[in-house]
N, C-alpha and C positions, 0 to 999 in steps of 0.2 A: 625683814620688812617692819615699817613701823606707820602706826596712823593715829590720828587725833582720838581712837577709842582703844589705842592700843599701850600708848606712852603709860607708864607708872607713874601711880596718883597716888601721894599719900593723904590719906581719905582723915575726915572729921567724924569720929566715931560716936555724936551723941549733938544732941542739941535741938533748936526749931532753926529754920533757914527762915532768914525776915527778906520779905519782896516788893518791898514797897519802896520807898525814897528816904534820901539820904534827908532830907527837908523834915520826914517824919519820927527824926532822933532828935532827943537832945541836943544841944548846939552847945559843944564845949570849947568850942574855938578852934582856928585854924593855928597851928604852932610852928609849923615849916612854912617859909614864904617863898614863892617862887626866888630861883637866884641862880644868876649865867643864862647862858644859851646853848643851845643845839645844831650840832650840826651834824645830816647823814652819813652817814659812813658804811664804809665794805669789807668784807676779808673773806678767803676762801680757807675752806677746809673739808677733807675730802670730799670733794668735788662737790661739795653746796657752795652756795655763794651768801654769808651772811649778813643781815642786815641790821643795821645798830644810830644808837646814838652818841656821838662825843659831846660828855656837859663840859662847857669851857666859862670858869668864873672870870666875872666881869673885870677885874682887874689882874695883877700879876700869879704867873699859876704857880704852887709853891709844894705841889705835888700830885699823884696822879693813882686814880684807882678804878680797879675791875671789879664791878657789880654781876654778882651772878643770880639768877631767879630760881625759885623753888621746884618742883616737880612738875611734870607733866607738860600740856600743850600751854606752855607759858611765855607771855613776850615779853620786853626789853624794860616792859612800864611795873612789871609783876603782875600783871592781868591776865584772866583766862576770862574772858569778858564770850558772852555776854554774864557768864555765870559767877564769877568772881571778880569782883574790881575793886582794888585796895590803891595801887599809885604805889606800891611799896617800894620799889625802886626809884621810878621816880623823886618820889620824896628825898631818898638815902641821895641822892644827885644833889640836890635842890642843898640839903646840909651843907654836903663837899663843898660845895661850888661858892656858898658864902664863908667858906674856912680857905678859900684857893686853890682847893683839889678840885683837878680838872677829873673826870670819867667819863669811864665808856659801858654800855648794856646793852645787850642785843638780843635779838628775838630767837629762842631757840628752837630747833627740828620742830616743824611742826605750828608754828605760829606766826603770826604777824607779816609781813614782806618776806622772809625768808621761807615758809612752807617746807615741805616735804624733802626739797633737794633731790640729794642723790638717793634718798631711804624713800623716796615712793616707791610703791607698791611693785611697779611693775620692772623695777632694779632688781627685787631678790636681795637688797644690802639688810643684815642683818644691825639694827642699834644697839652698839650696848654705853655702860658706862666708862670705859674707857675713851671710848669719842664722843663723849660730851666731854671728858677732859681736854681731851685734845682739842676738840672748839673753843676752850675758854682758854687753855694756850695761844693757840692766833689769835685769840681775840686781845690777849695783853701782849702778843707782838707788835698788834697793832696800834697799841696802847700805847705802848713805847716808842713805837716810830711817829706816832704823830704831837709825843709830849718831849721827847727828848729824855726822857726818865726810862734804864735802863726794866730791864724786868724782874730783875731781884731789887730792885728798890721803888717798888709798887707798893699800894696795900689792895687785900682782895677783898671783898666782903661778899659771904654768901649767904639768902636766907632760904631758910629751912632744907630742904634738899641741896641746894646751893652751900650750905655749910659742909657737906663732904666733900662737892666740888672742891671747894678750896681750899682743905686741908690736902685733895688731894695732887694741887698743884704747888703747895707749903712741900712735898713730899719731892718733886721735880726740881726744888730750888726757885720756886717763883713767888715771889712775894718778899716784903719786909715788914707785912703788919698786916695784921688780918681780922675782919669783924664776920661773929659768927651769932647771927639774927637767929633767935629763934630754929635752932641748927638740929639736923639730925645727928641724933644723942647718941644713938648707938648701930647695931648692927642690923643694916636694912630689914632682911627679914624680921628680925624679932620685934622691931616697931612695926612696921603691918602686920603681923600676925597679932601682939595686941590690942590694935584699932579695929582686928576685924573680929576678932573675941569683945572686942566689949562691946560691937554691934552686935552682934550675935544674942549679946546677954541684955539690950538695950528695951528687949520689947516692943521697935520697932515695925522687925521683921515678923514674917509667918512662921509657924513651925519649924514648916519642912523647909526654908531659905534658915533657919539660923540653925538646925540640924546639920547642913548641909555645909554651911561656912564651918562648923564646929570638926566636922568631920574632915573638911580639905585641906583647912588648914597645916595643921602637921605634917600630913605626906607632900605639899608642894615646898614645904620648907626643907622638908629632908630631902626628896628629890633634887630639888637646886642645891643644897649642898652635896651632897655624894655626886651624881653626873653634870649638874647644871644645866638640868633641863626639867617641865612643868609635866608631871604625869598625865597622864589620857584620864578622861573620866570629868573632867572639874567641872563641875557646877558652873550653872552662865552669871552666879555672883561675882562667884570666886575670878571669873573670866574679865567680868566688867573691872574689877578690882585692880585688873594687869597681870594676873596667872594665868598666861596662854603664852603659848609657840614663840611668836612674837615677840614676846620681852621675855625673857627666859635669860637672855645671853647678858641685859641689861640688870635684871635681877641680880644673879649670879653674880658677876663680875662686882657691883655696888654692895653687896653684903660680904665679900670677902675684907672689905674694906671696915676696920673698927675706929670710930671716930677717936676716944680716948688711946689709942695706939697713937694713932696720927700726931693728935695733941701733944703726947706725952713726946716725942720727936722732936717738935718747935725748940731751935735755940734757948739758952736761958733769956729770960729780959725781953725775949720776942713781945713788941707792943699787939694784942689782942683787946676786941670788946665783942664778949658776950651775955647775952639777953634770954629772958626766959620769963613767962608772966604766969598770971594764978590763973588770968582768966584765959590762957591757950589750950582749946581744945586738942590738939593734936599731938604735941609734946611739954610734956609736963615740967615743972622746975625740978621735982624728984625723978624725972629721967633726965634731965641735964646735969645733975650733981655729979657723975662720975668723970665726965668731960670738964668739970670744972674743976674739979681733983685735981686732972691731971695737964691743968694749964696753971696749976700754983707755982710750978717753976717760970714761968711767965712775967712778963708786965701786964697785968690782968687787968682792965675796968669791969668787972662785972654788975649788967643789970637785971637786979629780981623787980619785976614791974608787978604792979596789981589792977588793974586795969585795962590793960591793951589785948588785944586779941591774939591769933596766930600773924594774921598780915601786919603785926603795928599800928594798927587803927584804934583810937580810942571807943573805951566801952564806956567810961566811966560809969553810973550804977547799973544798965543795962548787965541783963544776964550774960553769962559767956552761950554764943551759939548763935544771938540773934542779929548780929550782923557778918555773920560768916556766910553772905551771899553777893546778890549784885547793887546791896548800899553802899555806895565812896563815904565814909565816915571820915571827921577830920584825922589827922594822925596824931599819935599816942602821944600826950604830953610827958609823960615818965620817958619815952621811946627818944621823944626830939630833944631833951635834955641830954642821956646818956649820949646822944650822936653827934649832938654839939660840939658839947665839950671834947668828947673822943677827937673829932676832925678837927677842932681846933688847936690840939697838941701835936697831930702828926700834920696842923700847915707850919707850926714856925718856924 
C-alpha cells in the first residue's frame, strides 16, 4: 500500500523554509522562456492509468526525451505543490522544446490526475522501486509511439531521485543520452540516513526526536538490507520520514541499486549532462563526485553550479534553504545555460 504520507522523501536536512512570494526575492530574471505546446496524454501501467504531458516544439521535432521527477508525491511539472513549487520539469520541457526535442512527464503514484491507481489503499498492492521503473518504461513506449523515435534512441533526464530512475532504465537498454539533475549520488539508504543524521545534529529538533532519529537510524538500514523490511519499534519521525511497513519494499529494492555501478555501465561516449550546485541542500557536489568518476568514460557535460538550489531555481546571493519551499523562483541561470547548450547538441 502506498499514500501521500507514505511515498519516500528525500528530505532537506537543514536550512529556514521562506513562505512568502516569489515577488519578495530578488528578481534575477526569467532565463527559460516558455517554448512548444502541450498536449494530454495516457499510458497504463499496472493497472493505473497515467496521466502526463507531451511538450511538442513549435517547429520540426529533431528528437525526443523522457523527464522523470524526483521523490515522493510529485507531478509531471516537479511540484509537490502546495509545499514545494519549482516548474522543474516544466522548465527542462520548455529548454527541449526550443532545441526541437519533443517530451513527455507525467504525474506519478500519488499525484496530480493520476492519484493512487491500483496502489490505493484498499488494493493491498505493495509500491516499490521496481515499478516506478516500469512506469517510466511505458511512459517512453509512449514516448516513442507518439514521436516516431525508437526507445533506445531517447534521452532520459531524471532529477534527483529521478536520476536512479534513469540510470535505471540506461540498465534495460532505454535511452541514448541521459541528463542527471541534481541525481541521487549514491546508495539510497546511505543518503537518508545522512540527511537524517544531520537533522538529528541540526538543533532543530528536541532531545528525545534527535536521540531517537540517532538511534533508528542504523537498525532500519540494516534491517532493509539483511530482510528488506523496517523493524517494529520506529519512532513516528523515523515513520514520517518513510521507514514504515509501506515503503519498506520501495526502500529496499531502490538502495540495492548504486548509482556509480550504474554509470560505470553506460557505453563509452554515452552523451550525459550532469549537475550539482554549492547551494543544494540535499545532495552535495562532494557526494556527487563519485558518480562523476565513474561517467569519465562518458561524453560528460558536467555542471558544478554555485547558485542554484536542489530544484534549479535560482538563489543568486540569497542563502541556501530559503527558497526550498512554495516560492516559484526564476530558474537557475548557471542551470538554463548548461541545458541549453546540452539540448542543443543532441537536437542537430
Amino acid at each position: 500500500m502506498i499514500g501521500a504520507a507514505t511515498i519516500p522523501l528525500l528530505v532537506v536536512a537543514g536550512g529556514a523554509t521562506f513562505t512568502g512570494t516569489a515577488s519578495a526575492l530578488p528578481d534575477t530574471g526569467s532565463v527559460i522562456a516558455p517554448s512548444g505546446s502541450d498536449t494530454e496524454v495516457t499510458f497504463d501501467a499496472s493497472g493505473t492509468t497515467f496521466h502526463g504531458s507531451l511538450r511538442n516544439p513549435d517547429g520540426e521535432v529533431k528528437g525526443a526525451a523522457l523527464l522523470l521527477p524526483g521523490s515522493g508525491v510529485t507531478d509531471r511539472n516537479g511540484n509537490q505543490a502546495p509545499m514545494m513549487v519549482a516548474d522543474t520539469l516544466l522548465r527542462v520541457s520548455e529548454s527541449l522544446a526550443a532545441q526541437g526535442i519533443a517530451s513527455l512527464r507525467f504525474d506519478k503514484i500519488g499525484a496530480g490526475a493520476t492519484g493512487l491507481g491500483s496502489y490505493a489503499p484498499e488494493t493491498g498492492n505493495v509500491y516499490g522501486f521496481t515499478d516506478q521503473v516500469d512506469h517510466a518504461q511505458a511512459a517512453a513506449e509512449l514516448l516513442s509511439e507518439r514521436t516516431g523515435f525508437g526507445v533506445d534512441d531517447i534521452l532520459v533526464l531524471g532529477h534527483s531521485e529521478g536520476g536512479l530512475t534513469t540510470l535505471a532504465l540506461a540498465e534495460r537498454g532505454i535511452g541514448d543520452g541521459y541528463g542527471l539533475l541534481a541525481p541521487l549520488s549514491m546508495r539510497y539508504l546511505d543518503l537518508l540516513s545522512g540527511q537524517l543524521e544531520a537533522l538529528a545534529n541540526s538543533g532543530q529538533l528536541s532531545e528525545a526526536d534527535a536521540d531517537a532519529l540517532r538511534n533508528d537510524i542504523p537498525r532500519a538500514v540494516d534491517s532493509l538490507r539483511s530482510t528488506g523490511t523496517v523493524p517494529e519499534g520506529m519512532s513516528p519521525m523515523m515513520q514520517q520520514f518513510g521507514f514504515n511497513e509501506f515503503t519498506a519494499t520501495f526502500l529496499a529494492e531502490a538502495d540495492a541499486l548504486n548509482p556509480p555501478d550504474l554509470a560505470a555501465s553506460l557505453p563509452d561516449g554515452t552523451p550525459v549532462l550532469l549537475t550539482c550546485s554549492d547551494k543544494d541542500l540535499n545532495i552535495t557536489c562532494d557526494q556527487i563526485e563519485p558518480l562523476r568518476i565513474s561517467l569519465e568514460h562518458t561524453d560528460l557535460q558536467f555542471g558544478h553550479f554555485t547558485t542554484a538550489n536542489h530544484t534549479l531555481e535560482e538563489l543568486g546571493p540569497l542563502p541556501a534553504g530559503i527558497a526550498d519551499g512554495p516560492a516559484l523562483l526564476p530558474a537557475s541561470t548557471e542551470f538554463a545555460t548548461a541545458i541549453n547548450g546540452w539540448a542543443a547538441q543532441r537536437g542537430q
